[in-house]
Structure formats: C-alpha cells, structure tokens
KEPA-958028 format. One record per residue (C-alpha): residue number from 1; x, y negated, z; residue in one letter; chain. Coordinates in pm, whole numbers, plus 50000, padded with zeros to 5 digits. Example, Ala and Ser with C-alpha at 12.3 -4.5 7.8 and 13.67 -1.06 7.14 Angstrom:
BEGIN
1  51230  50450  50780  A  A
2  51367  50106  50714  S  A
REM end
This chain:
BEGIN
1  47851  51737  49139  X  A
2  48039  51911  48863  X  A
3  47974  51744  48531  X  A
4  48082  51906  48192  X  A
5  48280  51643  47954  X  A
6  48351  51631  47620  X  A
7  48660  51772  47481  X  A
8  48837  51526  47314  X  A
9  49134  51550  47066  X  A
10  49457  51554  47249  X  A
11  49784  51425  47121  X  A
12  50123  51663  47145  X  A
13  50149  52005  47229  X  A
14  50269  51989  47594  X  A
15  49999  51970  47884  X  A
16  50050  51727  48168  X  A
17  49941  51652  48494  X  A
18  49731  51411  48629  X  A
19  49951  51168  48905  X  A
20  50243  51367  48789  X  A
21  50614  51174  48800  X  A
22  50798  51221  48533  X  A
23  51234  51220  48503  X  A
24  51332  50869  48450  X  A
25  51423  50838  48100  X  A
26  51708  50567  48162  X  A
27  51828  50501  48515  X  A
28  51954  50177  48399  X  A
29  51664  50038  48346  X  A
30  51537  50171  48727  X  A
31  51854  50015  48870  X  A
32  51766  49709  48667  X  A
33  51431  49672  48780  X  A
34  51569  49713  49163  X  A
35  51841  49428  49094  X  A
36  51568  49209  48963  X  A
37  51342  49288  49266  X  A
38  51664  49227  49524  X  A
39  51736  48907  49323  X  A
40  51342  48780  49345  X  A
41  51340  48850  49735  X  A
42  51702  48670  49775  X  A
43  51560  48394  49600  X  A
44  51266  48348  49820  X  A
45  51431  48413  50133  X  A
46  51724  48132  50005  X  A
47  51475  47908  49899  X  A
48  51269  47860  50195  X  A
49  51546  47777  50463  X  A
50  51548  47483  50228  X  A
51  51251  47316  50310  X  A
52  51377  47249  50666  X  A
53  51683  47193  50832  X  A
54  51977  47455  50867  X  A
55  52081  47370  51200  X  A
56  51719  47445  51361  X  A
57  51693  47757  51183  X  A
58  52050  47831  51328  X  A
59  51959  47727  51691  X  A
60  51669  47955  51593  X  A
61  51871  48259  51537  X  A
62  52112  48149  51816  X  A
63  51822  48200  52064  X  A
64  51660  48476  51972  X  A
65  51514  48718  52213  X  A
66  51679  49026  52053  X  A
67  51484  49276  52236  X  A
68  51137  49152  52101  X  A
69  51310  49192  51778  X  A
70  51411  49598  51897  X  A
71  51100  49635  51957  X  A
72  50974  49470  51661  X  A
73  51164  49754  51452  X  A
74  50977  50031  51703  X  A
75  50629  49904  51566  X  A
76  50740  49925  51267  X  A
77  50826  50250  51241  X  A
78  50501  50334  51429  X  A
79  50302  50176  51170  X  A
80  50456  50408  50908  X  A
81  50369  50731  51172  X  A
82  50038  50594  51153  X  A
83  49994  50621  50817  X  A
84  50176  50994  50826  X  A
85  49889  51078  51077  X  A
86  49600  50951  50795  X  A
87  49802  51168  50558  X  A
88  49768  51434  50774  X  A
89  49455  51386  50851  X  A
90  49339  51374  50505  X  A
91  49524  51722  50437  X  A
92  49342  51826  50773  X  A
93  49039  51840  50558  X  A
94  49187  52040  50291  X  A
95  49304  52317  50492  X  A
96  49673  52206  50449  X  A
97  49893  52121  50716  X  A
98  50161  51838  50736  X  A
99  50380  51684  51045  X  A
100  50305  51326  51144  X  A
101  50682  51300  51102  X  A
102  50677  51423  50744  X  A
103  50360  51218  50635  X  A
104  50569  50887  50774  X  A
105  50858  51045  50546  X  A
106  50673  51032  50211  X  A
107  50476  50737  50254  X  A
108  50772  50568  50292  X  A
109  50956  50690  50007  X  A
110  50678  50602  49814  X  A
111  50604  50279  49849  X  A
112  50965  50229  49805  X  A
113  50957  50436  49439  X  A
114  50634  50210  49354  X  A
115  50819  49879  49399  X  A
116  51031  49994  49110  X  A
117  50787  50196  48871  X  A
118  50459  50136  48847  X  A
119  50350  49944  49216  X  A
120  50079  50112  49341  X  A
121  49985  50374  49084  X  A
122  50360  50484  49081  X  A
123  50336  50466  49472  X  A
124  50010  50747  49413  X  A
125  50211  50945  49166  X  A
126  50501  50941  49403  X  A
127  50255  51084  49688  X  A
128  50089  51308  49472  X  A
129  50429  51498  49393  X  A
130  50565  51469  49758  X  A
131  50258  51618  49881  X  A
132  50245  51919  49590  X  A
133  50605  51997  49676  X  A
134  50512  52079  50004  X  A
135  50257  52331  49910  X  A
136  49949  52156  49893  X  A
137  49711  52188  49601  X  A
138  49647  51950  49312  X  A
139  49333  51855  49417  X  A
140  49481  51784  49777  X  A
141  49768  51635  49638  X  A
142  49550  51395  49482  X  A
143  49376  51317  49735  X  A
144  49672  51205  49912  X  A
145  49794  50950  49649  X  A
146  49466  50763  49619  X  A
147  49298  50771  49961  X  A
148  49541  50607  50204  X  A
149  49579  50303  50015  X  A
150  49160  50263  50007  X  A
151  49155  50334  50372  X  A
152  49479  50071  50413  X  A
153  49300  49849  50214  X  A
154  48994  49853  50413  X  A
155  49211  49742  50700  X  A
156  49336  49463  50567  X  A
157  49033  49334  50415  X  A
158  48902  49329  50811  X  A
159  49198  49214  50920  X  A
160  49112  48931  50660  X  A
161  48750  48856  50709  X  A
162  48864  48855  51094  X  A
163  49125  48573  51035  X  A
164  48948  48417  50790  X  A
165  48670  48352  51067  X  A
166  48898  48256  51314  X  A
167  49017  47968  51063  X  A
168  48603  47881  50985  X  A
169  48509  47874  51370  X  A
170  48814  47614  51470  X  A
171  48746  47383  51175  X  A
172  49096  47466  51002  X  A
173  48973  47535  50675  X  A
174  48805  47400  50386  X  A
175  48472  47437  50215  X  A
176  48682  47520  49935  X  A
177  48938  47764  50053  X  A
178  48676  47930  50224  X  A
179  48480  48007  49868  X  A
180  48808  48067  49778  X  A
181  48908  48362  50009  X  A
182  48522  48476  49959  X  A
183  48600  48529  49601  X  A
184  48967  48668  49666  X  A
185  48788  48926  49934  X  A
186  48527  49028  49646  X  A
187  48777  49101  49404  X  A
188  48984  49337  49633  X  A
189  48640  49526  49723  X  A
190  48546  49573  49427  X  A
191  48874  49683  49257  X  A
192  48955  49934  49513  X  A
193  48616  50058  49548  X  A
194  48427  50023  49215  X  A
195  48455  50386  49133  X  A
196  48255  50519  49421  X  A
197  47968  50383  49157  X  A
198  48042  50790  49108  X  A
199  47859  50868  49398  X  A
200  47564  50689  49249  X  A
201  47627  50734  48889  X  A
202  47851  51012  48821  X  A
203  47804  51114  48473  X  A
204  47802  50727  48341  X  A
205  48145  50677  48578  X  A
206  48311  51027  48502  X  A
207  48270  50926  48057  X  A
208  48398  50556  48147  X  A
209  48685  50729  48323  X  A
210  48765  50956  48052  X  A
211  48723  50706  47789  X  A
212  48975  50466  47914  X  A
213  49230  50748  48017  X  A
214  49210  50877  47622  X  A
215  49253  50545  47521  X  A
216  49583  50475  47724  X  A
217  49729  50839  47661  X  A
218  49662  50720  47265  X  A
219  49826  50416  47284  X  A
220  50117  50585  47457  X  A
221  50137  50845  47226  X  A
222  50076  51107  47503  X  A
223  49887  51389  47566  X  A
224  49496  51389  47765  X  A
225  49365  51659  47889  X  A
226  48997  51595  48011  X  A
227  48972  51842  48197  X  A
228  49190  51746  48439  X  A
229  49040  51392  48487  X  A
230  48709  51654  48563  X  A
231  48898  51828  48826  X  A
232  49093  51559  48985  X  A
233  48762  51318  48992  X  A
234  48567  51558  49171  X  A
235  48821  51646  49420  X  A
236  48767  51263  49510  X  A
237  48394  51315  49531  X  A
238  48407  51617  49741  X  A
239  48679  51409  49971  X  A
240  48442  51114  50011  X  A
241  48128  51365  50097  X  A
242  48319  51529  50349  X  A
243  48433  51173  50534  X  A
244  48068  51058  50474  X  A
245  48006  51359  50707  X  A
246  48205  51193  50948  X  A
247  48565  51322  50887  X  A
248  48647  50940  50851  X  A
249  48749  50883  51152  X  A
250  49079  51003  51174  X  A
251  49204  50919  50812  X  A
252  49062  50566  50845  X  A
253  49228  50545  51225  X  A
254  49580  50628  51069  X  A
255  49518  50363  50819  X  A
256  49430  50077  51105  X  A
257  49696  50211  51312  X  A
258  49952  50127  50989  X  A
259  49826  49798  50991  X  A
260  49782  49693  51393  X  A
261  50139  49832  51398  X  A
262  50270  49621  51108  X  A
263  50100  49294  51247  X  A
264  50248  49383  51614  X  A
265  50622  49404  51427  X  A
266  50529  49030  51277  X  A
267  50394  48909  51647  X  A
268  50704  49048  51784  X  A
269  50944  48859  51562  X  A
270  50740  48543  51607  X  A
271  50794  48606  52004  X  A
272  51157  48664  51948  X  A
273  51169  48311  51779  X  A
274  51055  48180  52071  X  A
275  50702  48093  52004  X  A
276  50376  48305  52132  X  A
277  50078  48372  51829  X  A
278  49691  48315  51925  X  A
279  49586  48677  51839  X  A
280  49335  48462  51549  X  A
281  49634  48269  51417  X  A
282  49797  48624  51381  X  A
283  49486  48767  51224  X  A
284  49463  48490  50974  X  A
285  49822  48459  50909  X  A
286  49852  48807  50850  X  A
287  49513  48948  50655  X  A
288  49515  48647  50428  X  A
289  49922  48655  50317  X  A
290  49811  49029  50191  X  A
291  49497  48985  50086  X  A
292  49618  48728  49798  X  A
293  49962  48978  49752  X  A
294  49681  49259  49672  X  A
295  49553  49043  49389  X  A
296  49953  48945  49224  X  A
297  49924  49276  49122  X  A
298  50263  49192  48927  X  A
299  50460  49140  49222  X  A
300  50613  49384  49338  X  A
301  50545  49442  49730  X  A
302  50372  49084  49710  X  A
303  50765  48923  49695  X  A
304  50728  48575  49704  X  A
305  50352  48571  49772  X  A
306  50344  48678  50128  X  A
307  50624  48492  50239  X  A
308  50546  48158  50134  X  A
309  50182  48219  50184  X  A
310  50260  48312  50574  X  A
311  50484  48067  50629  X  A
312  50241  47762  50490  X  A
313  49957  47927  50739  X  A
314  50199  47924  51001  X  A
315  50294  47625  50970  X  A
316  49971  47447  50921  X  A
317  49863  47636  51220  X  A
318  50112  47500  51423  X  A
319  50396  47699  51474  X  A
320  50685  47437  51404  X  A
321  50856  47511  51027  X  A
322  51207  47633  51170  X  A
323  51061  47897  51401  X  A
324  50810  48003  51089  X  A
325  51055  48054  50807  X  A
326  51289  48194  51029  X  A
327  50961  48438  51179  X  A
328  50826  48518  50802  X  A
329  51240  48636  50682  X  A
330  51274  48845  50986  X  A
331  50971  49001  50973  X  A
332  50990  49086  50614  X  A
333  51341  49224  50664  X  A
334  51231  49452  50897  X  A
335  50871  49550  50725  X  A
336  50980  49549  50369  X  A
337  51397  49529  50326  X  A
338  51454  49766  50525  X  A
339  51166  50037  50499  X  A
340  51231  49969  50138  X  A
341  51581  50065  50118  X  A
342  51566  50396  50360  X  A
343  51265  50486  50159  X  A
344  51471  50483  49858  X  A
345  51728  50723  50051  X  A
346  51446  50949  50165  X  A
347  51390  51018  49803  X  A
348  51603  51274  49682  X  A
349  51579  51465  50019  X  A
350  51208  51469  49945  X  A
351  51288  51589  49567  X  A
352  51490  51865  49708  X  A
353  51150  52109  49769  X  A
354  51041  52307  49477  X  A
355  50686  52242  49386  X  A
356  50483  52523  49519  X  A
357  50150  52613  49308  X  A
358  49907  52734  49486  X  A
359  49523  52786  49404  X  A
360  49265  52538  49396  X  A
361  49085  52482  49657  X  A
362  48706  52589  49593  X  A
363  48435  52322  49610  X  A
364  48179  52407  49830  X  A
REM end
C-alpha cells in the first residue's frame, strides 16, 4: 500500500539518502572508538582467567585438541556463508543477483564497521551501501540492511526459548529468572518486530515513522526528505508480502544456518577443551548469552555481556570453571576477534566499487 505523506520542511539544501554512510569526519575518533572497544574486550578476557586458577587454564590450553579448534574456525566461516546465502536470497527476490561468497564478504565487513559506528544501524547502513555498490537498487539495498538481522534475530530468539526450556524441564532455573528471560524475550520481539504494526496499520505507522525521523534530522541539524522514508518503508512492505507468500524460506534458512554454524564453532571449542556439551546446555548457554547482549544495546558486539554471561551458565551447568573461561575466550576469539578484524580489512576492498544507480524496482 502506497500512502501519500506530508511534506514537511527540510533543513539544508543537500538531499540525502536513507541508510546512506557518510565519510568519517575524523578518523581519530574511529580509531579511538576501536582502541576503546580492543581495550573493553582485553579487559574482559584478562579479567576472567582471574576467577580461577592459572595453572588449570594452562593445562587447559596445554591439552587442547587443536583440530576441534580447526574445525571450530571452518564453522565459523560457514556461519558467515550462511548468512551470504540469506543475503542472496533476499536479492533473489529482487531480481538482483549476488555470490554466496560475496554476501559472506559484506556481512562481515559490516558487522565489523557497526562495532565502531553506530552497532546495528551502522551495521544496516554499512549493508545498504555494500549492496548499492554492487548494482542493486535502493529499495533492494535496503532491504538488505534491515532484513537479515530480523531473520538472525528470529533465530536466536528460538535458539533462546529452546534453551530456556531445557533449563525449566531439568529444574535449573528459577521462578524468577524464568519471568526474567520471559520479559527479556518480549522486549527483543517487540523491538525488532514492532513495525510490522505497518502491515496492520500502515498509515498510523508510516506518520509515527516520519515524525520521529524529522525530529532526529532536526536535532542534528540535517536534512529529511519524506519521501524517501515513503519509498524505503514500502520496499519493506512489499519484501514482507512477498516472504508471506512463502519466499521465507530461504532468507530465514540462511539466517538459522548463521546461527547453527556459530553455536557448532562454540561446541567445537568446548570439545577441544576437553569437555562434551548436552545439545540443551549448548542451546541455553548460547541463546540466552545473546539474547541479554541484544538488549545492552550500548555494547558493542555484546563485549563483556556474552562472555561473562556464558561462562556463569556454563559453569552453573557444570562444565568445571577452567575448561569454561578458557571455552567462552576461545570461542569469542574465533567468532568475534577475529571475524572482527578481517572484516575491518574487507572494507576498503568493498569501498573500491563505484555505486551503480540503477532504476527502482516497480511495485507490483
């Protein structure tokens, strides 16, 4: 449904786009924000060694099965193919065509770019201007920034309600904590999917939309252009129609295989330390470490969050401490270090593509 809005006043003369990355004013303060984010995750990873005894975590490391951990890199890298395949997938339905390969690329490289402006709104500008460079439209491009991270989301709130459970049916957790993840589980549902109320209410949603996005190109002193919230809104819409028509499947497969990927790379690790997960203790120890990270919106990649949340559930679950510190560091070396850092790289190569303009796709 195409709904007329009001034009409002604009501020400046220049036009911008919607999801659009701009130059970084000062790269100082980027490479400042990076040396803060290194410092935070030293910290943590410093910190928690701390709370056991150096010499197990050494014997640990000593005995290591160091193919597990080989492999543990290989699901890793899967689990960013996987999401390259919902990227493609999405673009499938666009009529714009993108390698599994390149999809992994860009996801990659922007996750890495929102740890360091913006988390995951500079994550979907990031997309959004990877995907446009490559010749897709704006609308597609859009689509691209936002989507994934619903469909990734939906994963992990699964993932979640799966552990959760796990931890309900075995008698290891609280009245309490369960209300407690029951109200952390709302929150995430409803602020990733709130503004599907479009579907139901569009012309309500579409001047609530607009009326906050004046507001916070006023306060920033930057130009609005209505029009393009119009546009780039019902792009969504016509996206969500055509996966209600059952072109879900293969975006929202991508997204699980990102996750069951991801939690294979932290069952590997745990392996390689010498100690074999219960597939629930893995469910609960991964979906709820994440879930919480999705609400510290401030944190950056959920630094801090995730790894003392997973190793406290490990722990009380029964893996001894040594084996899950040294588990929970590993893991997020692989998962988060070190896609972090060759996202980073993959950024200028990605840059390198002039953006390509082509027409709008029609809506149907």
């Amino acid at each position: 449904m195409d709904i007329t809005l009001p034009r409002l006043r604009t501020i400046g003369r220049k036009n911008v786009n919607d999801f659009e990355i701009e130059k970084p004013q000062n790269k100082r303060k980027t490479w400042r924000v990076i040396i803060v984010l290194v410092l935070l995750g030293l910290a943590v990873n410093l910190v928690l060694p701390k709370i056991m005894d150096i010499r197990h975590a050494f014997e640990v490391i000593r005995e290591m099965t160091w193919w597990a951990v080989a492999l543990a890199v290989v699901a890793e890298g899967l689990a960013y193919l996987g999401f390259g395949y919902c990227l493609r997938a999405l673009l499938d339905l666009q009529n714009h065509r993108m390698s599994i390969f390149e999809g992994a690329m860009i996801s990659m490289a922007s996750f890495s770019i929102g740890l360091v402006a913006g988390g995951w709104i500079g994550a979907a500008a990031a997309t959004y201007r990877f995907v446009n460079k490559r010749g897709a439209s704006k609308s597609s491009a859009t689509i691209a920034g936002i989507l994934p991270s619903m469909l990734v989301n939906a994963a992990i709130i699964l993932v979640s309600i799966v552990g959760i459970g796990f931890l309900a049916i075995t008698d290891r957790i609280t009245q309490a904590q369960l209300v407690q993840y029951g109200f952390f589980l709302l929150f995430v549902i409803i602020f990733t999917y709130s503004y599907l109320l479009a579907l139901v209410f569009p012309a309500g949603t579409y001047k609530l939309v607009n009326w906050a996005l004046w507001n916070w190109a006023r306060l920033r002193n930057k130009p609005y252009d209505p029009a393009k919230t119009r546009q780039n809104v019902n792009s969504l819409l016509l996206a969500w129609k055509s996966l209600r028509r059952g072109s879900w499947f293969r975006p929202l497969l991508g997204a699980f295989a990102y996750i069951l990927f991801d939690m294979a790379c932290l069952y590997l690790v745990v392996f390689a330390a010498g100690y074999k997960l219960h597939l629930g203790v893995l469910f609960a120890s991964y979906g709820i470490p994440f879930l919480i990270a999705k609400i510290a919106i401030i944190l950056p990649g959920g630094v801090g969050v995730i790894e003392a949340t997973m190793a406290a559930l490990f722990t009380s679950l029964g893996v001894p401490a040594e084996i899950s510190i040294v588990a929970v560091i590993g893991y997020r070396l692989i998962s988060f270090w070190l896609t972090t850092f060759i996202g980073l790289s993959l950024s200028p190569f990605l840059n390198r593509t002039k953006s390509v303009q082509p027409d709008e796709i029609q809506a149907n």
